[in-house]
N, C-alpha and C positions, 0 to 999 in steps of 0.2 A: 531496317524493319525485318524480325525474324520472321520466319513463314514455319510452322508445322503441319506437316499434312493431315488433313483432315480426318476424324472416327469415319470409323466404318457406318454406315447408316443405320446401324440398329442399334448404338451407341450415340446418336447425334441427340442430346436432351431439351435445346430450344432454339426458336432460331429456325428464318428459313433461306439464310444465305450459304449459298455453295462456295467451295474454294479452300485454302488454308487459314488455319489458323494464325492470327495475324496478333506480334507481339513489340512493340520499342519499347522498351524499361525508360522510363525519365526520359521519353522524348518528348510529350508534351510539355514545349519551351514557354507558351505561352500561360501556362500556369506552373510556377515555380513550384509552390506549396505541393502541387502531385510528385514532384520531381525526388520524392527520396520515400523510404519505407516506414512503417514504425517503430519508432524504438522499444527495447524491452522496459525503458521505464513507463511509457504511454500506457503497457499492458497492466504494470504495477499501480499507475495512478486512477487507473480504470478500474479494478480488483479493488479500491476504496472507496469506489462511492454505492453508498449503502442504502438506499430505494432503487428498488427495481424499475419505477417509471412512474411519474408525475403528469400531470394533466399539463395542456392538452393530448396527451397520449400520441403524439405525433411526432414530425423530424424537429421539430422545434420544441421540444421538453427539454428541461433546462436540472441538474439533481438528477437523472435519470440511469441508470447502469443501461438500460434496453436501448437507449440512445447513444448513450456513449461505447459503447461497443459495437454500436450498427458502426459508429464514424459520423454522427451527422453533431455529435459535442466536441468540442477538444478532452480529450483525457481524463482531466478533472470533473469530468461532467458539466461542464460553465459550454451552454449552447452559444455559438456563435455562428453566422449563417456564411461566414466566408471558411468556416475551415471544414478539412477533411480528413477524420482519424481511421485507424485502425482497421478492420473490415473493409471501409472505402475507401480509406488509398492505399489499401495492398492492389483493389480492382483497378483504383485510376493509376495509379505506376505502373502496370502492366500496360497500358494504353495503346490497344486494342482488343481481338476477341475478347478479353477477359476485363475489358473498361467499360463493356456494354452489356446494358442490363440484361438483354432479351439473347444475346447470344453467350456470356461469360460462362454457364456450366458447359459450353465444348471446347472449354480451355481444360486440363489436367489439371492446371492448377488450381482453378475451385475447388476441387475436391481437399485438397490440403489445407487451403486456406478456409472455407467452411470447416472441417473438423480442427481443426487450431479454434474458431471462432466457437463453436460446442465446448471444446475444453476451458475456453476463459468461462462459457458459460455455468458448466461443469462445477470450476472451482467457485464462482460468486455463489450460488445454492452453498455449498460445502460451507465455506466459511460465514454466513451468513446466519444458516440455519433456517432458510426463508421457506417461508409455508406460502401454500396459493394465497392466503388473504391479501399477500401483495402485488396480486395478479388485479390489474382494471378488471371489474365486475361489467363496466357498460361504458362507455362515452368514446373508446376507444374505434379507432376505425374499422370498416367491415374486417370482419376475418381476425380479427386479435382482440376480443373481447373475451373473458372466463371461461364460458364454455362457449365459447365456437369450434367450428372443425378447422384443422391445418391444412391449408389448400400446400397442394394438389394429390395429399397422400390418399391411399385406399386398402383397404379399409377404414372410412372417418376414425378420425381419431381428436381429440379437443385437446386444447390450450393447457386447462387443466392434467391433462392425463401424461403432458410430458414434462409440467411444472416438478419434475422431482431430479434426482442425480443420475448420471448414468448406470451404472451398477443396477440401477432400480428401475429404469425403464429402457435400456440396451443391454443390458447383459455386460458392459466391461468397463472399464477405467483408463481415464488418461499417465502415460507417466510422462511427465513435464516437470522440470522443476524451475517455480514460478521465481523474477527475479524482483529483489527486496526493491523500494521506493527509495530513490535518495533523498536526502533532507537538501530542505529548500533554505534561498539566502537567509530570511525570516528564522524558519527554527534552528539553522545552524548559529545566529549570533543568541537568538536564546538559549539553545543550549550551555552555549560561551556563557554568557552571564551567569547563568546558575551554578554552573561549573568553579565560577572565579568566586561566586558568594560562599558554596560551599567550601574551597578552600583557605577561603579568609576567616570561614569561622572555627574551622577544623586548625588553621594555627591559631586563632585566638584562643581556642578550647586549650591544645594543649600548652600554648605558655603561661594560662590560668592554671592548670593544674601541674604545671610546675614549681610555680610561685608559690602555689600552696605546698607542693610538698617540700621546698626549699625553707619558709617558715616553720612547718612540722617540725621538721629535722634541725633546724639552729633550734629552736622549745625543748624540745629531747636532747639537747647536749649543753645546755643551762646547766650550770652549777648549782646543787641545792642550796650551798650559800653561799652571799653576795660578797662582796670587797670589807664590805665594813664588819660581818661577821666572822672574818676569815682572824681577829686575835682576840686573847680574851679582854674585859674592861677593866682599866688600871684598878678601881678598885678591887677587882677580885684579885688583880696581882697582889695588892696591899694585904690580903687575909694569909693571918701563919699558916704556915702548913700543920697540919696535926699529922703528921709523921717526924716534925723535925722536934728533936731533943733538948728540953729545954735545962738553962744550966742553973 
């Protein structure tokens, strides 16, 4: 168990337990599933699911980016109540300060890991092109409804007012460069397939148009005339010549 020493008190943001900062990477034995990080394809298969958030507006929305980037979906956005992505098990592999809820921002590492989590958020807007209309209007829980205010900021500020990119509501840009989705067993054998159709017709094609020009080309080297034109007919041999001298 690491120990960091504690912020200074006017740096301590929640939390009212004294002491160090307390951290095991992957020792929580009893849940395997915490026991490692996420992978960069998690972040890539997250970056495709393309609804911001689906009813019921909660940890069990199923389709959801807002979900599936909290960590309470698997990757894909497919809710399942035994797993833990992204966002939440970078917290629960930390497992301590920064595995609990009401103490994790006097880890350091929140700070990191919430702005990582802004940037995926960052780029879903970006690629999307998502406008507030797919921000829940109402049914959604206190406090993450359209125009609610974002607790615990001050000046209020609403849901709306930061549903835009960074550049346009912080002033700057992430540079990250996001990593591609691999292809799954599914589209890797279709890929195969179409692959194999296309070049079975790609040589069909061309030993068809072989074939033709190999016909072309014996047609254009035909003799204008055939075997049995090729002497003249006994009878004209039988005709005199009208050059030969008659006696």
């Amino acid at each position: 168990m690491a120990q960091v020493p504690p912020p200074a008190s006017g740096e301590r943001h929640a939390g009212t337990e004294n002491g160090p900062i307390r951290r095991n990477p992957a020792g929580n034995v009893a849940r395997p599933m915490v026991q490692r990080l996420p992978e960069p394809q998690d972040v890539a298969q997250c970056l495709e699911v393309g609804l911001f958030d689906t009813p019921p507006f909660y940890s069990n929305s199923t389709n959801s980016f807002r979900n599936t980037v909290e960590g309470y979906s698997d990757p894909t956005g497919k809710y399942d109540p035994a797993v833990r992505s992204l966002h939440n098990l970078a917290h629960l592999f930390l497992n301590g300060t920064g595995g609990q809820t009401h103490l994790s921002p006097n880890d350091p590492i929140f700070v990191l890991l919430h702005t990582f989590t802004d940037a995926v958020f960052d780029e879903w807007l970006r690629r999307y092109n998502a406008d507030i209309s797919t921000f829940p209007l109402e049914n959604a829980p206190i406090g993450h409804n359209r125009q609610y205010n974002m607790v615990p900021f001050w000046p209020p500020v609403t849901n709306t007012e930061m549903f835009v990119t960074a550049p346009d509501n912080l002033g700057y840009t992430y540079e990250i460069q996001w990593p591609s989705r691999e292809f799954s067993v599914p589209e890797i054998i279709a890929i195969a397939v179409v692959g194999a159709l296309l070049l079975v017709a790609l040589i069909f094609g061309t030993a068809s148009y072989l074939i033709r020009a190999r016909r072309s080309m014996d047609e254009a080297n035909q003799p204008l005339l055939t075997d049995q034109y090729q002497c003249y007919a006994e009878e004209y041999e039988k005709l005199r010549n009208p050059n030969q001298s008659v006696v």
